[in-house]
N, C-alpha and C positions, 0 to 999 in steps of 0.2 A: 521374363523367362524363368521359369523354376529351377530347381538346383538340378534333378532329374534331364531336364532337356540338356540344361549345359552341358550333364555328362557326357549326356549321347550325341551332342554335338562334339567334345573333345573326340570321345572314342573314335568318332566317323574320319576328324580332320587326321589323326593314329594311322586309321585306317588304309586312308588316300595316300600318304606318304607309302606305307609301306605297296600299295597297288603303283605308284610313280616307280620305287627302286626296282619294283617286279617285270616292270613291263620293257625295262631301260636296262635291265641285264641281258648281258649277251652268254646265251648260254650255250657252253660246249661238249658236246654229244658224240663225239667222234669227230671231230674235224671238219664235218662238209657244212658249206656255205648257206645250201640250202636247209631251213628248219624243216627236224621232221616230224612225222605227223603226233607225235606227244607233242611235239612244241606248240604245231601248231591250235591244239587244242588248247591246252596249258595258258595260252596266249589271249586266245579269243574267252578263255573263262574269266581270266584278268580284266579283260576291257571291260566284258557283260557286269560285272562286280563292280567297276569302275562306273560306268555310266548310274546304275543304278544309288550308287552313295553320293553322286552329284543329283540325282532327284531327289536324292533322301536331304540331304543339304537343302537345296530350294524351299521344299516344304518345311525344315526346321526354322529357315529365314524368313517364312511366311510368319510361322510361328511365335518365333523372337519378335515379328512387328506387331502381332495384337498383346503380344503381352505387356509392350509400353505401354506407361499412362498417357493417360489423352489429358493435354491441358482443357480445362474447362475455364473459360473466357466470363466474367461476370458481371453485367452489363450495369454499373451505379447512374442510380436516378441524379440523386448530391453528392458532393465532396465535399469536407469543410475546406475552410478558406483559413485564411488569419483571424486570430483572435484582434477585436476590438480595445476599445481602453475598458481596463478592469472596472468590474461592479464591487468586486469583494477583493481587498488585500488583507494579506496575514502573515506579520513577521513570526517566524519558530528559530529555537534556540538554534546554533551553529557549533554543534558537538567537537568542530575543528578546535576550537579553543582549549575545549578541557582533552584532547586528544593523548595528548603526549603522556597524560596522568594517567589514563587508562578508565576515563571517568567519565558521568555524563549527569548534566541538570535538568532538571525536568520532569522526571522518569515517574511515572505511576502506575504500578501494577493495578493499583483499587480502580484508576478511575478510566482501564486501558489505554492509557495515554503515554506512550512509549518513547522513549530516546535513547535508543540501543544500538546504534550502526556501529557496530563491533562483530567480531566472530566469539563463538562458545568459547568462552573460559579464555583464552590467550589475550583477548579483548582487541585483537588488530584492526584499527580503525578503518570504515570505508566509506570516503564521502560521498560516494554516487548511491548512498542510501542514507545519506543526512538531508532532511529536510529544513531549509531555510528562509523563505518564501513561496505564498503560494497566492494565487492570480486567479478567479471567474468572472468571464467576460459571458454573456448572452449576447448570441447572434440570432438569426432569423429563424433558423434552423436547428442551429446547434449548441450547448453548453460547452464554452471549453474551459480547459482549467490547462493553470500553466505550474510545473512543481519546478522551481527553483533550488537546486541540490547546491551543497558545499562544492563540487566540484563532478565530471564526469568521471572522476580516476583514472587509474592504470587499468580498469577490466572493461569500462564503459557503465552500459545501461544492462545491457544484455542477461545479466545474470539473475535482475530483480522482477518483481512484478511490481508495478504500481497502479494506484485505487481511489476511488473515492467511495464513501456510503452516503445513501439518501437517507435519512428519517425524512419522511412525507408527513406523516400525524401526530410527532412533536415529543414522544413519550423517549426518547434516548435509547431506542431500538434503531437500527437499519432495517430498512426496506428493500431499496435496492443498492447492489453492490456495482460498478464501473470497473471491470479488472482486467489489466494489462499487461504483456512481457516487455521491457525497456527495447530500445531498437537505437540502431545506428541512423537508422532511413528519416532523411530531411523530408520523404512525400509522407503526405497522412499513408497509412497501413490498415489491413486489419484483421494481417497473421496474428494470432495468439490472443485476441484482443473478446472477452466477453461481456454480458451481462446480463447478470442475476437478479434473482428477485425471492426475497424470504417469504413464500404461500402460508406457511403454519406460526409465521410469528413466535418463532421459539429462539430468534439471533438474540441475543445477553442472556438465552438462561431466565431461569423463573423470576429475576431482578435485572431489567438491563441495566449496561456499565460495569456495573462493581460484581466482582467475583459472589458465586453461588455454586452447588450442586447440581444444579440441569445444564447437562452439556449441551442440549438440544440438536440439530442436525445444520442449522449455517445457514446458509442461502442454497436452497434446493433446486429451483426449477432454472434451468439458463432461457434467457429470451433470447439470447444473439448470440455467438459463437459457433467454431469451426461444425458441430454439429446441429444450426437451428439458425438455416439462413434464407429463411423464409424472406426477410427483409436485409437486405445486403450492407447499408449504408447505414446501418444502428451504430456503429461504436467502434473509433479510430486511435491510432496511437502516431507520434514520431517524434521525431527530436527536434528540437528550438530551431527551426534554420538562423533565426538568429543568434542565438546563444549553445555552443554546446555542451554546455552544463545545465541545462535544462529538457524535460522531458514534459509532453503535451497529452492532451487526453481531449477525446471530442464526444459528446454521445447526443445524440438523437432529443430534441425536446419534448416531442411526442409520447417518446418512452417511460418517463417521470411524470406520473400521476400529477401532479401539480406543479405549479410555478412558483411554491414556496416552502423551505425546508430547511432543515436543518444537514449540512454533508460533513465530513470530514476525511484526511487524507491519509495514505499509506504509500511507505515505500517498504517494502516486505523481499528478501532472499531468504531466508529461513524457512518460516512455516509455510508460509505461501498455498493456504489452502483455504477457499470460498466453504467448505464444508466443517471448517472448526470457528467460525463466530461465534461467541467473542472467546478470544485465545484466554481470556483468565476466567474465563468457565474449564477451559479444558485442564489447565497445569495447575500448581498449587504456586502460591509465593518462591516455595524454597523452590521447588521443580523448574519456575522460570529464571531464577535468578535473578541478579540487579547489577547496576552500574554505580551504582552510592556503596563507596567501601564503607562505610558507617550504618549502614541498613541492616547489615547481618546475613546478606545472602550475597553476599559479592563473590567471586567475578558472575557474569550473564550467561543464561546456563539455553533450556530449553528455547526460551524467546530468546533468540539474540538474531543480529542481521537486520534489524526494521525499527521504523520510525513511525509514530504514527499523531494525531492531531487531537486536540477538544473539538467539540463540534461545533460548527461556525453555523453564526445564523445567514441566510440568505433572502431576504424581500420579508423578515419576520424583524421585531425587536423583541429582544429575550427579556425576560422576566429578571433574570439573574439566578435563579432558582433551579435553572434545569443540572440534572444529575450530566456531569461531566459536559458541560455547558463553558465556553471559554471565557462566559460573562458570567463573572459570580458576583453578585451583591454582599458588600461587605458591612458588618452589621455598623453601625453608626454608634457614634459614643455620644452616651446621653452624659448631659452634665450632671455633676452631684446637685443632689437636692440644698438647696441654702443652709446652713446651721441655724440653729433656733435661737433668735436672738430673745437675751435674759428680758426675762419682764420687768416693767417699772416697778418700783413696789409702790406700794401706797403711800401715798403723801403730804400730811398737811402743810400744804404751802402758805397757809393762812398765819401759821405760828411763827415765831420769832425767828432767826435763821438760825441765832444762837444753840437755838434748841433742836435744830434737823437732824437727824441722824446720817450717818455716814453716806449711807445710800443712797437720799433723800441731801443733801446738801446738795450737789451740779443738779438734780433732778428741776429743783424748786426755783433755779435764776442763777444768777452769774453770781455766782460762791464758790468756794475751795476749800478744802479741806486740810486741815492747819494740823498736821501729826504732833507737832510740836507741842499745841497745846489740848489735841484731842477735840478740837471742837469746829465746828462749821463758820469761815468768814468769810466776808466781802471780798471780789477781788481789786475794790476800788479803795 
């Protein structure tokens, strides 16, 4: 019902009332018993008036019922199930620890690799966006991933999105993004819940990973979400029913161009937008701030609120090389080259020993050198 009909539903129910007082007064005209005929005109204008704003009413109430929404029922092919045993575990730092300091380890602006579950500036700590562990199982159907938070806190899940990114062709770019709102609900979901997909390959900016001058435009096109449900059962959310300090994420295997990749995780209250990949394309070092009071941009300014991961290899073995890759090859220490051992000098060992020179005496046999008397003798 629009704001308009409500009026004129108030004004009419005004109305009635005062047609109820009018018709219920006993009105005195001279005394006699009998109404007369102003009354009784007066009378019958009241009813005629009356009847007609009880029709006008009916029709409003017709009104008021098309203007509900109509649940629309949405008929899912699959549902995910339980996640299997993990294919992929991955311990992350537990920022609960350095909490209390106002502080966090980890943290890379360069390599977008974030440990900041803090608020702007005041740094108050919030573990339902520390990530601690994380868990991908392949099922039949679906990818789930399990994020293992420091804690559900005092606000829950509810206030965060959480994510994953696919690199599918290995370059340290995302491809597709998995993005979700935290939820209470132990059943899979899939209020708030989308997925993106980067068409123009411009997520990191003119260099993925490390900060550059092309902010480029993020993940563009949505495949799944509240507006693009073509395919109803693409990408789910909910909370651990066995743990509730854990939040789930399901998406569709069909959707991910391949069966091997690189993904990586996010827990994001702050910027929480699929259209600024990668966030240190968009802010400057000082403009983000940091959690290392020894870095020079301390407290966590524009980025604060979110956690995020290196990229984890999945059905791939990494090189060690890839840019913000969680496997980094570490250069190897060569040994020093041997010192140059002194040359022999030249020797005739044919001549008497008496007569060897200093150098030449141990060279030429079992002789020693007699300081005493400056000259080359037996040790026998």
């Amino acid at each position: 019902m629009t704001n308009d009909q409500q009026g004129k539903k108030i004004a009419l129910i005004g109305l009635l009332m005062i047609f109820g007082l009018a018709c219920s007064f006993s009105f005195d005209l001279g005394g006699e018993e009998e109404m007369s005929a102003p009354e009784k005109t007066l009378q019958a204008l009241y009813l005629e008036e009356t009847a007609a704003a009880l029709a006008d009413m009916e029709s409003f109430s017709e009104i008021a019922e098309e203007d509900q929404p109509v649940a629309v029922s949405i008929d899912h092919e699959i549902i995910p199930g339980n996640p299997g045993s993990p294919d992929v575990e991955k311990d992350e730092i537990d920022t609960k620890n350095t909490a209390d300091t106002r502080t966090a380890l980890g943290d890379s602006f360069r390599l977008s690799n974030y440990e900041r579950p803090f608020t702007e500036e005041d740094m108050v700590y919030h573990p339902e966006l520390d990530l601690v562990k994380l868990l991908l199982a392949e099922g039949n159907d679906f990818y789930y991933f399990t994020f293992e938070m420091s804690s559900s806190g005092k606000e829950g899940f509810g206030n965060g999105y959480y994510g994953v990114e696919f690199d599918t062709d290995y370059d340290g770019r995302g491809d597709y993004l998995l993005w979700a709102k935290g939820t209470s609900s132990t059943e899979w979901i899939m209020t708030d819940v989308m997925l993106y997909e980067d068409v123009n390959g411009d997520v990191g900016g003119s260099s993925p990973v490390v900060p550059d001058t092309n902010e480029g435009d993020g993940y563009e096109r949505l495949l799944f979400g509240p507006e693009a449900l073509d395919d109803p059962d693409v990408a789910w959310v909910r909370s651990d029913p066995t743990d509730s300090d854990n939040i789930q994420l399901a998406v569709k295997k069909s959707y991910i161009d391949k069966n091997r990749w690189y993904w990586r995780a996010w827990a994001d209250a702050g910027i929480a937008d699929a259209a600024m990949f990668d966030y240190n394309d968009q802010f400057t070092e000082k403009e983000a701030g940091s959690p290392n009071k020894n870095g020079g941009f301390y407290p966590i300014a524009a980025l604060h609120m979110m956690d995020s991961t290196c990229w984890i290899a999945y059905n791939l073995t990494p090189t060690g090389t890839e840019v913000g890759g969680c496997v980094q090859v570490q250069p190897t220490q060569q040994a020093p080259p041997p010192a140059d051992e002194p040359e022999e000098p030249g020797c005739d060992c044919s001549i008497s020993y008496r007569q060897l020179s200093r150098e030449c005496c141990t060279v030429c046999g079992d002789y020693m050198w007699d300081s005493a008397i400056n000259q080359c003798v037996t040790m026998y």
